[in-house]
N, C-alpha and C positions, 0 to 999 in steps of 0.2 A: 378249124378249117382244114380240111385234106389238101392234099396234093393236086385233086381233081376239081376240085370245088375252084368255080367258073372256067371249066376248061378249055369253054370256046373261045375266051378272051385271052389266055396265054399260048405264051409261045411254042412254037416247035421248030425244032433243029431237026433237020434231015442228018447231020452229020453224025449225031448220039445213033442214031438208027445201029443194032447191034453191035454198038461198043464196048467194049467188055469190061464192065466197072465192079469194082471191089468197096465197099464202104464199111468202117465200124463203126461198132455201137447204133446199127441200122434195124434194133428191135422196137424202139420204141421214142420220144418225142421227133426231136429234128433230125435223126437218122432214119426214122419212120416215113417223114417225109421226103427223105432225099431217095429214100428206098423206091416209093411212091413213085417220084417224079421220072426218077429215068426209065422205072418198067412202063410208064406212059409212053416213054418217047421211042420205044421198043427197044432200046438197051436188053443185053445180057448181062442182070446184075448176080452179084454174093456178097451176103451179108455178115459180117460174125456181130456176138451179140451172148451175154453171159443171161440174157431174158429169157430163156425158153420158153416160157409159154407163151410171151405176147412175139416171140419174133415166128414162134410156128401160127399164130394167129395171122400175122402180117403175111404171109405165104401163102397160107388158105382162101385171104381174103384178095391177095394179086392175083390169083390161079388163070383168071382172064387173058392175061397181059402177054403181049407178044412170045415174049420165055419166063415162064414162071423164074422168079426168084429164088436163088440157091441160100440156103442159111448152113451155119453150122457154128455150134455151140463152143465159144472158145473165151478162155480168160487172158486176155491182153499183158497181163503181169510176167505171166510163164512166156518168156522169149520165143527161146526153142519149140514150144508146143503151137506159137501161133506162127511162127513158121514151118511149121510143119502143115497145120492147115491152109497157110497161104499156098503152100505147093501142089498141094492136091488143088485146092479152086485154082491155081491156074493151068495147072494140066486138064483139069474137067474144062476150062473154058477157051483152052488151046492159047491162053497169054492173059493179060492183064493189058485195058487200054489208059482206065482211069482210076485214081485211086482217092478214095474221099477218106483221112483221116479226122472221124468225127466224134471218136471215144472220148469222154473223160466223167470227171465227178467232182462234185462243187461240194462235196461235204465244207461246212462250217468247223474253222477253228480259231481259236485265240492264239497270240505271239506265246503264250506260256506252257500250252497244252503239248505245243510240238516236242519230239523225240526224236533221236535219231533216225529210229526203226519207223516211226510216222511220217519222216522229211522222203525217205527211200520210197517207200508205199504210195505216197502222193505223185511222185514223180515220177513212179513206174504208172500207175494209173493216168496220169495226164501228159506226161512229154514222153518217156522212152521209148514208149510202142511207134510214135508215129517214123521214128527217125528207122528202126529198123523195120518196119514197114515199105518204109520210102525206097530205102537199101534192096528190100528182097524184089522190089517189083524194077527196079531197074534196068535190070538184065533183059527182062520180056520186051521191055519198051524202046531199047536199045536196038532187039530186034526186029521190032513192027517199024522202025523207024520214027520215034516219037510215040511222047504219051503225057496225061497232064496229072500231075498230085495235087490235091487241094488240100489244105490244114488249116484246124477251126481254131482261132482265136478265142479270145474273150473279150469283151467293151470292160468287163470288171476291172480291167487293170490302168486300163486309160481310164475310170473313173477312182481309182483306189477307193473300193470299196472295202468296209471292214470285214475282220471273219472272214479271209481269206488269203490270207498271206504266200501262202503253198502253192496254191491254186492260181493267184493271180502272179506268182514268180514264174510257173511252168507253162502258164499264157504267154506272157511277155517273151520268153525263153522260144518259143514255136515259132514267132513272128522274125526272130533272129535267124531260127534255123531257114524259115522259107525262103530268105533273101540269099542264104550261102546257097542253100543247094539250086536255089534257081540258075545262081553263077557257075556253080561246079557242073551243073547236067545239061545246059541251055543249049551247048553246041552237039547234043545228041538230038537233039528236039524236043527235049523234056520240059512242059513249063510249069511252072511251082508255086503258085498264090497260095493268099491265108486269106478265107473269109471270117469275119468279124461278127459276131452277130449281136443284137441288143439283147433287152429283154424278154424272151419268146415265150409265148402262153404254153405251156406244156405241164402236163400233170406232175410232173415231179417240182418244176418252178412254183407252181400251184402252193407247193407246200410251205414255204416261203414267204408267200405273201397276203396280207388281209386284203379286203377292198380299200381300205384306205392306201396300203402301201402300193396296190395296184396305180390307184388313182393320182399318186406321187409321181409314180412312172410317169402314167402318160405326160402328167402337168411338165415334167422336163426334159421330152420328146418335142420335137418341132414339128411331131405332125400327131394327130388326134388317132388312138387306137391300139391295140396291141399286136403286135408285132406276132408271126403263126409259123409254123415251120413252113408251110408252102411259099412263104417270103423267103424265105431263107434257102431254101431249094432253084426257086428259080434264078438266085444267085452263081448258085452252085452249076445249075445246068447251062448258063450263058457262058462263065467262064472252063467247061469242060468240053464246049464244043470246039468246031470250029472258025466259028465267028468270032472267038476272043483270040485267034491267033497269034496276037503280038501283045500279049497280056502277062506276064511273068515278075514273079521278084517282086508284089505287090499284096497290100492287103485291102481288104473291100470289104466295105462298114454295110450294115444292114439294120440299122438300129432306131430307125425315125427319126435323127437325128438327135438322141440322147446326149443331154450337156448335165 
């Protein structure tokens, strides 16, 4: 399911109307969608994304959309370098309003496999980017007088699942961060949630799982179905408006209710 798919029946926020949002890892499953949703709601988004070809696909295929979507090819690991492109999109965008930190990667490990040089690389991948992310867009938001960061969670950790110990420690780890910095930035007008998401039908999750393992999902979900990135976006886009005004310091489950 896209982003657009039933788009008479979802919502729209007048407030998203050219807000100028920033997301990673917005080349491809639930960055795809988040991508999606805002250039619906006429947002000024930019994307980074280490997918070239499917994040210049995603571009070609919004081309429609109130502001075409800005991408630019960047590896999250290299600090410096994705700060350096964060400044350029936000000088191209005259600020940053919203920031969706939605990079990471679930590779599979065992307690025994890990390495020092492995514990670093996972964490650079999944937790450090978002925090200096959060740090470089501050300033702007500071300026505009408020602005909102959103940081993606995992259900994996609230379910300890195995074969991911890395992964679901730099989970757990984001959820902590979103609570300080909500605290620390709230009286600039910054507000700071974590959304949560379940098990989302996305091709890379695909690979992961047979029909039966599908079918396990749903059976300990409290509602019938799989969970698509445009669930998960329209999460995103509630609490980026301004209808979630007094929303901060919080995290917000999107999972069918996965036990």
């Amino acid at each position: 399911m896209s982003a657009t798919e039933g788009e008479g029946q979802r919502a729209v926020y007048p407030s998203l109307k050219d807000k100028r949002v920033l997301i990673t890892g917005g080349g491809s499953g639930i960055g795809e969608g988040v991508v999606e949703a805002f250039a619906r709601q006429g947002a000024q988004v930019a994307f980074v994304d280490i997918a070239d070809a499917a994040s210049r696909a995603l571009v070609d295929r919004l081309s429609d959309a109130r502001h075409t979507p800005i991408y630019r090819l960047c590896d999250l690991t290299d600090i410096e370098g994705f700060k350096r492109v964060l400044a350029e999109i936000e000088a191209e965008l005259g600020g940053i309003d919203i920031l969706v930190n939605n990079a990471a990667n679930d590779d599979r490990h065992t307690v025994q496999e890990v390495t020092p040089a492995y514990w670093d690389d996972r964490m650079a991948v999944n937790l450090r980017h978002l925090f200096f992310a959060a740090q470089a867009v501050v300033p702007a938001m500071e300026r505009a007088g408020g602005g909102v960061i959103l940081n993606f969670g995992s259900i994996s950790w609230h379910l300890g699942m195995a074969d991911l110990v890395l992964y679901q420690t730099a989970k757990a780890a984001i959820e902590g961060m979103t609570r300080a910095l909500a605290r620390d930035l709230g009286r600039l007008g910054i507000r700071v949630n974590t959304i949560v998401p379940g098990n989302v039908q996305t091709p890379r999750q695909m690979k992961w799982y047979t029909p039966e393992g599908e079918a396990e999902i749903v059976s300990a979900q409290c509602i019938d179905g799989r969970i698509q990135p445009a669930d998960i976006a329209a999460m995103v886009l509630f609490l980026a408006s301004d209808d979630a005004r007094m929303c901060t310091g919080h995290d917000y489950f999107v999972d069918a209710g996965w036990r």
